[in-house]
KEKE-3310 file (N, C-alpha, C; in steps of 0.2 Angstrom, whole numbers, plus 5000, padded with zeros to 4 digits):
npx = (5004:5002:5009:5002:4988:4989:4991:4978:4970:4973:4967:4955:4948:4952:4943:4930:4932:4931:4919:4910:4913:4912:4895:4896:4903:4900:4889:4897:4906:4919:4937:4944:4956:4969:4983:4998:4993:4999:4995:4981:4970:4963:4959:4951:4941:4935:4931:4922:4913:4910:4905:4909:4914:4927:4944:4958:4977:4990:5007:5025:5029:5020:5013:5001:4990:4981:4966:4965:4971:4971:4964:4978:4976:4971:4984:4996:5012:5027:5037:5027:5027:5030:5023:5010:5011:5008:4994:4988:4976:4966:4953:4948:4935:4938:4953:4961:4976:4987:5001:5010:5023:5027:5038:5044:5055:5055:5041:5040:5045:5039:5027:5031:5027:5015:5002:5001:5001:4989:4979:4980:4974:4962:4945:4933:4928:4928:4936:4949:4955:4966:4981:4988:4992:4986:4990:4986:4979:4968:4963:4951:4949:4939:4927:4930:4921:4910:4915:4929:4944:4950:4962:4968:4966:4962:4954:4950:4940:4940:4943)
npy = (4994:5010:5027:5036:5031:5025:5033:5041:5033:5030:5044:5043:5032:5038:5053:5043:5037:5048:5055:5044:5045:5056:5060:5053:5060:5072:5071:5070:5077:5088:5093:5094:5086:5086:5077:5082:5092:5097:5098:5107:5101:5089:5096:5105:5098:5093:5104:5108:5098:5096:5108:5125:5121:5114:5115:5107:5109:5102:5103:5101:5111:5125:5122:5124:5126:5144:5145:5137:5135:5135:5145:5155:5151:5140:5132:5124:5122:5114:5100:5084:5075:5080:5092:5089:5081:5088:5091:5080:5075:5083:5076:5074:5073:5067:5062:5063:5058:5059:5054:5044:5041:5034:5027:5013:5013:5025:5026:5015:5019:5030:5021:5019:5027:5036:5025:5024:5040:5046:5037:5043:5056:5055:5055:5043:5033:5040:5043:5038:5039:5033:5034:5023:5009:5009:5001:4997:4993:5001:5004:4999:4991:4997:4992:4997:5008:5000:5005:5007:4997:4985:4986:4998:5011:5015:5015:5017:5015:5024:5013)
npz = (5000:4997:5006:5004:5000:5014:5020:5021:5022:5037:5043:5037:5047:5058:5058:5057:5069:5079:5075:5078:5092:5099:5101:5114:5124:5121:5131:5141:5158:5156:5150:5134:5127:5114:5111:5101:5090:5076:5060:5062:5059:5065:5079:5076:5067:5079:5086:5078:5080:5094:5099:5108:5119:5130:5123:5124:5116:5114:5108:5102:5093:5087:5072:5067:5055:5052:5055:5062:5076:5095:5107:5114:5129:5131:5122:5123:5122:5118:5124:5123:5132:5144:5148:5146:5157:5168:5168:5172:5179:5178:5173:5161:5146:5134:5128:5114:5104:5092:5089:5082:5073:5061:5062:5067:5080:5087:5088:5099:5109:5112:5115:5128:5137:5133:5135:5149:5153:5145:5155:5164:5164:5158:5166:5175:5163:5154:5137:5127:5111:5097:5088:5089:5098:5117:5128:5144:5159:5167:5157:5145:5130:5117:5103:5084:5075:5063:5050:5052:5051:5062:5073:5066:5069:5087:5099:5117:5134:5151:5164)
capx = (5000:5006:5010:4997:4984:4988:4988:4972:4965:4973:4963:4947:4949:4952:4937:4924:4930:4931:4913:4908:4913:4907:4891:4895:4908:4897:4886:4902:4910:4929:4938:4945:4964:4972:4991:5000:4990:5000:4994:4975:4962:4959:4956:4945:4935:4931:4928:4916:4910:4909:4905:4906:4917:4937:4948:4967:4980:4997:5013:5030:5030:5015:5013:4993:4984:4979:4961:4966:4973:4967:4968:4982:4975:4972:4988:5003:5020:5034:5039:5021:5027:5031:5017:5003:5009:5006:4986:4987:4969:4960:4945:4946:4931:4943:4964:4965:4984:4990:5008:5014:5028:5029:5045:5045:5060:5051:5036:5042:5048:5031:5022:5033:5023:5008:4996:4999:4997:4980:4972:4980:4973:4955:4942:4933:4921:4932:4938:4955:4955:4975:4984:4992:4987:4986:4988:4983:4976:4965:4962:4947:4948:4932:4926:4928:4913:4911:4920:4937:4948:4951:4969:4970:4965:4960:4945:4947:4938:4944:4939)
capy = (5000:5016:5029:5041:5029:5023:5042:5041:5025:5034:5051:5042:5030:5046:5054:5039:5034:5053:5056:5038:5045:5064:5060:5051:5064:5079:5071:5070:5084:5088:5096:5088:5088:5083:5078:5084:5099:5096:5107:5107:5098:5087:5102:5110:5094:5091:5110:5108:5092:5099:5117:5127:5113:5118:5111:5109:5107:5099:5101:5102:5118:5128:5123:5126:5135:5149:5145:5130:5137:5135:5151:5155:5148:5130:5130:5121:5119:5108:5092:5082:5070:5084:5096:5086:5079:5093:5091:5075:5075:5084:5072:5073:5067:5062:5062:5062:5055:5057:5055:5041:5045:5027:5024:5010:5015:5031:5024:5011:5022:5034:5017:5016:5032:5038:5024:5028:5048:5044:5033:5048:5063:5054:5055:5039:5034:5047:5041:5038:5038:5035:5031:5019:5007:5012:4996:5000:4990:5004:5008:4995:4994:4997:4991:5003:5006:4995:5009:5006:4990:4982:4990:5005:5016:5013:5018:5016:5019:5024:5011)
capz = (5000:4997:5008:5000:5003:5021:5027:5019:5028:5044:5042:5038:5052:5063:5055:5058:5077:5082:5075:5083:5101:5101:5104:5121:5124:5124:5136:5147:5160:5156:5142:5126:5125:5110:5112:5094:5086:5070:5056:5065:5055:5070:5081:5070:5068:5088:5088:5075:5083:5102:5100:5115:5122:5129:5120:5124:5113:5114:5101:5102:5091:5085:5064:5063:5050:5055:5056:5068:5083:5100:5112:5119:5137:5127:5118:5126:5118:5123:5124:5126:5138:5150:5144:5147:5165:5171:5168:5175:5185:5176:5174:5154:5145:5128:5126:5107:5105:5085:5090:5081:5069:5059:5064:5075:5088:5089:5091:5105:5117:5113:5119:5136:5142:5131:5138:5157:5152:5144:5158:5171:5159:5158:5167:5177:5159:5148:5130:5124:5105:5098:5080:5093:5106:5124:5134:5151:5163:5166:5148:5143:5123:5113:5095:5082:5071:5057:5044:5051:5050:5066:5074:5062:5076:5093:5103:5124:5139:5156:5170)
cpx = (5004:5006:5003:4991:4984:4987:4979:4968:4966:4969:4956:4944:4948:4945:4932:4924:4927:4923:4909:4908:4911:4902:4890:4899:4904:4893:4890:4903:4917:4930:4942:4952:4965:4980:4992:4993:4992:4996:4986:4968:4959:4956:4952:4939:4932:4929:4923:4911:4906:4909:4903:4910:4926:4938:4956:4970:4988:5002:5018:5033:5023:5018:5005:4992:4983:4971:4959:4969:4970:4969:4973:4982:4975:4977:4993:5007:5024:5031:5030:5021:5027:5026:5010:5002:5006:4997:4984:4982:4965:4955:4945:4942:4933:4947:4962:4973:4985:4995:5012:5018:5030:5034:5047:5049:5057:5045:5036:5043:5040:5027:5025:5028:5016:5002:4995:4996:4990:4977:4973:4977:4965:4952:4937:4927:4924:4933:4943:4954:4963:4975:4988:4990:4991:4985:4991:4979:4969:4960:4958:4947:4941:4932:4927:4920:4916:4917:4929:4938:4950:4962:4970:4968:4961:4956:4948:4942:4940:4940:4941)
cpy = (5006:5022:5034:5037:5024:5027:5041:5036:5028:5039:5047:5037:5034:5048:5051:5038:5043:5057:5050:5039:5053:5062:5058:5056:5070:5079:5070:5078:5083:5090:5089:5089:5083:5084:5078:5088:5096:5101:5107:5105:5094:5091:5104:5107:5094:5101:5110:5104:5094:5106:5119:5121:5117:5110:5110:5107:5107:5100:5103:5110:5120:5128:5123:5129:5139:5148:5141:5130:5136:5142:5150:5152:5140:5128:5127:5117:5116:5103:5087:5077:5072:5090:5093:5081:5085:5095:5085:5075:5080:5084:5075:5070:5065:5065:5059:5059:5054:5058:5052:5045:5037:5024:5019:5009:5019:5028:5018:5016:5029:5030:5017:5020:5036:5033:5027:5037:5047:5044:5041:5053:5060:5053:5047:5038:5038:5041:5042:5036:5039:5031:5025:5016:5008:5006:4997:4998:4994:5009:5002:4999:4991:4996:4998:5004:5002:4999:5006:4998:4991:4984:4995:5010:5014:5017:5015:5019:5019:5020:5012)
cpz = (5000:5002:5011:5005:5011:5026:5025:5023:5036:5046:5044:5044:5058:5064:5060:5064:5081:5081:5079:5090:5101:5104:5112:5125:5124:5128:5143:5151:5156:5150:5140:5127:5118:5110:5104:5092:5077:5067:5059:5064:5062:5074:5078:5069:5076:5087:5085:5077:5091:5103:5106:5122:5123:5128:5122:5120:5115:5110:5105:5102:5087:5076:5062:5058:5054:5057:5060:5072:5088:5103:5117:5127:5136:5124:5122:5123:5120:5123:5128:5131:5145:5152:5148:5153:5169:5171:5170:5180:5183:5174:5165:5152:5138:5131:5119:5105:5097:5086:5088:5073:5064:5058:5070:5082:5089:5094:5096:5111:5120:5118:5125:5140:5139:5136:5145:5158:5152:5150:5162:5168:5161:5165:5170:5169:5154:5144:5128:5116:5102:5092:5084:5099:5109:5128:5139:5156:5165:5161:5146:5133:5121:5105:5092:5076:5064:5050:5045:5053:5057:5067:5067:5064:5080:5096:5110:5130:5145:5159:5176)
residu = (UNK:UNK:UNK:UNK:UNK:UNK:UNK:UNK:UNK:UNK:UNK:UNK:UNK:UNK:UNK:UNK:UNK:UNK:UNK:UNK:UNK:UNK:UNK:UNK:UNK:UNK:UNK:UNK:UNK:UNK:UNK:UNK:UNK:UNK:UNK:UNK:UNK:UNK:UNK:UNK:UNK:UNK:UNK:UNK:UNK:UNK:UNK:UNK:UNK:UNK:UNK:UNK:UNK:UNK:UNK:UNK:UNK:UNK:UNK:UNK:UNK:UNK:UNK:UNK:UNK:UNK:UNK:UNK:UNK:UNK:UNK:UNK:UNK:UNK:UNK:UNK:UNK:UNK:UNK:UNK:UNK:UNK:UNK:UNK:UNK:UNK:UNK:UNK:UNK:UNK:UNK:UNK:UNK:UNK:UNK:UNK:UNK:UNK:UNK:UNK:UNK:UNK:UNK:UNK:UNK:UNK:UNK:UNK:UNK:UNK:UNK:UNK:UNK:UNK:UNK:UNK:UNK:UNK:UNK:UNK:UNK:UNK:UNK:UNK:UNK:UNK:UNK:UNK:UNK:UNK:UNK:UNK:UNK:UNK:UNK:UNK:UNK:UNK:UNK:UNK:UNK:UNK:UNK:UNK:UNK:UNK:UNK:UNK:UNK:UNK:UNK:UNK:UNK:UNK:UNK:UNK:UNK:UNK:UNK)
# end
């Protein structure tokens, strides 16, 4: 498969579970964080999806569109490991997680500490959605809807 069409299978993947869990998610309390911002689409989708909803975002370095920013109160730059412990107990009703980088050294040592972030960031019933599984003793995984392929993005829920 080509490149092209695996971002593509990932995006729509994204897409279908991120529309799949809103609706349970805006009957939740707690804000939305998404760890990576990257250039904004996802952001901009859950804004559209959860209006009236704080959102926070996460990156390294600020690369959005301009039309995809969060307010300076929701935006947090730096290292997301170190970032986003710092919200540790904030009863999140998701953690979005696009962090994988498809480099599997990378992405091995991502996996040593993304899931435990996750479970600690959500909320008791909160929603982890992640381009990467979260195994988490804490972290119960959920089907995805029938659209995406079984492990091409992940759905959890806090227990």
């Amino acid at each position: 498969m080509s490149r092209l069409d695996s971002f593509i299978r990932r995006m729509t993947a994204q897409r279908d579970i991120l529309d799949h869990v809103c609706a349970e998610v805006a009957k939740m309390e707690g804000p939305v964080l998404e760890l990576g911002l990257g250039n904004g689409r996802t952001f901009h989708h859950l804004r559209e999806r959860l209006p009236g909803r704080r959102i926070v975002a996460f990156d390294r370095a600020l690369a959005a569109h301009a039309s995809s920013i969060p307010e300076a109160e929701n935006l947090v730059l730096g290292e997301i490991r170190e970032t986003a412990s710092r919200f540790i107990g904030i009863d999140a009703a998701l953690v979005h997680a696009d962090i994988g980088t498809g480099y599997e050294d990378r992405d091995a040592v991502t996996s040593t500490w993304l899931p435990d972030l996750a479970a600690r960031l959500l909320r008791v019933g909160g929603i982890a959605v992640s381009g990467t599984p979260l195994d988490r003793p804490q972290l119960q995984r959920l089907p995805p809807p029938p659209s995406v392929p079984v492990d091409r993005y992940f759905i959890y829920r806090r227990v």
